[in-house]
C-alpha positions in Angstrom: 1.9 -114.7 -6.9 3.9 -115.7 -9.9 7.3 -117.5 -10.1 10.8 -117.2 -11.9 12.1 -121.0 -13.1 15.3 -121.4 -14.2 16.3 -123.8 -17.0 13.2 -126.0 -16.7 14.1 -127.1 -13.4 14.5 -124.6 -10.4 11.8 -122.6 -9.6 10.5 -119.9 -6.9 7.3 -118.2 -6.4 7.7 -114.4 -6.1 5.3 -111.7 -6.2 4.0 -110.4 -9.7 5.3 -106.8 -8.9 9.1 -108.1 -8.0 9.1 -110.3 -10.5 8.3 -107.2 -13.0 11.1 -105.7 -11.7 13.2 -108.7 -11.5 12.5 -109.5 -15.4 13.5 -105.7 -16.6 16.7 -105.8 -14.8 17.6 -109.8 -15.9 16.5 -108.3 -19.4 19.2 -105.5 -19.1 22.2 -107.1 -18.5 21.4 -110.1 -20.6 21.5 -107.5 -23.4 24.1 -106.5 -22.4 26.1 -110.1 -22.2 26.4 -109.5 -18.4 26.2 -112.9 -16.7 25.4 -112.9 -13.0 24.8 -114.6 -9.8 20.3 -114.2 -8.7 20.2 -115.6 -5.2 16.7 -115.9 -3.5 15.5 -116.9 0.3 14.0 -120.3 0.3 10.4 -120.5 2.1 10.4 -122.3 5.2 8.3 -125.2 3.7 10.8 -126.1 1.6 13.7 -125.8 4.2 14.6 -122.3 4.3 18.2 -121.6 3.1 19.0 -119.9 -0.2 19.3 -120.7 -3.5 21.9 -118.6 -6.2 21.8 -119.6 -10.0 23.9 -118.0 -12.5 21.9 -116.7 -15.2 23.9 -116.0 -18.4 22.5 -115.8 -21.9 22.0 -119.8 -22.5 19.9 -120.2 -19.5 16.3 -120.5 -19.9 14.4 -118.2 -18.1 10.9 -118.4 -17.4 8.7 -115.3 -15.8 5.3 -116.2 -15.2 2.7 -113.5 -13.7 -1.0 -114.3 -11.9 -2.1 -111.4 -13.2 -2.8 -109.9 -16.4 -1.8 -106.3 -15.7 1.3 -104.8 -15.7 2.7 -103.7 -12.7 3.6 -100.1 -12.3 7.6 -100.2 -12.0 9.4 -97.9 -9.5 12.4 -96.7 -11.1 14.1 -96.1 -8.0 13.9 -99.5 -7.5 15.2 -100.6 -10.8 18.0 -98.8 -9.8 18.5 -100.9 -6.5 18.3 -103.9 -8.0 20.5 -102.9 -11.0 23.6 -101.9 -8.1 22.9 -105.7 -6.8 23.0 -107.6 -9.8 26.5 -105.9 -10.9 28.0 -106.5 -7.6 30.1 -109.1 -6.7 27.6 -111.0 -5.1 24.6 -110.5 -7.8 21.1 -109.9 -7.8 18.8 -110.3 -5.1 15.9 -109.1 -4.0 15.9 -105.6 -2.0 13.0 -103.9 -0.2 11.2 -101.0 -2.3 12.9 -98.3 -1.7 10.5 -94.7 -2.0 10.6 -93.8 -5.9 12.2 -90.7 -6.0 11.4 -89.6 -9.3 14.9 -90.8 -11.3 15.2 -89.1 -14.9 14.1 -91.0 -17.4 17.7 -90.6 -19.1 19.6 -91.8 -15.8 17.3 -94.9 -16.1 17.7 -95.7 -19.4 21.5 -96.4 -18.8 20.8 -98.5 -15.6 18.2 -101.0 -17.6 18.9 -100.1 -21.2 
């Protein structure tokens, strides 16, 4: 389990293979200069609830993995979590979805 912390302060544990996912998508549409809303569940010890940050490209941004590997990434998912993030609500996390083989091209201009 590794965590996202947001300018120095706020921080949330996630799982290394979300967070993966999580950093590639951040990393695209801070590229990009897209600023956004990331909203995450709280864990019940520390009150349940939700917390939403908006992450623009002055915000420090901190990904830190357990592991050493690299997660394999699902571009399907990419692509989830890309539709969030440029919604009006932002990014958030979204179950797996089944990686249905997206071409490489059509990826490449969701997280490019």
């Amino acid at each position: 389990m590794g965590y996202f912390q947001y300018d120095g302060s706020t921080k949330t544990d996630i799982e290394d293979r979300v967070l993966a996912h999580l950093q590639i998508v951040m990393g695209a549409k801070l590229r990009r200069s897209e600023s956004f809303y990331f909203t995450w569940k709280e864990d019940v010890s520390l009150g349940s609830g939700r917390t939403t940050v908006w992450v623009h490209a002055g915000a420090g941004l901190k990904f830190k993995f357990h592991g050493s590997r690299q997660p394999s990434i699902n571009p399907a998912w990419l692509t989830a979590l890309t539709l969030t993030a440029n919604s009006a609500t932002g990014l958030y996390i979204v179950p797996e979805p089944a990686d249905d083989h997206v071409s490489p091209h059509r990826e490449s201009m969701l997280v490019g």
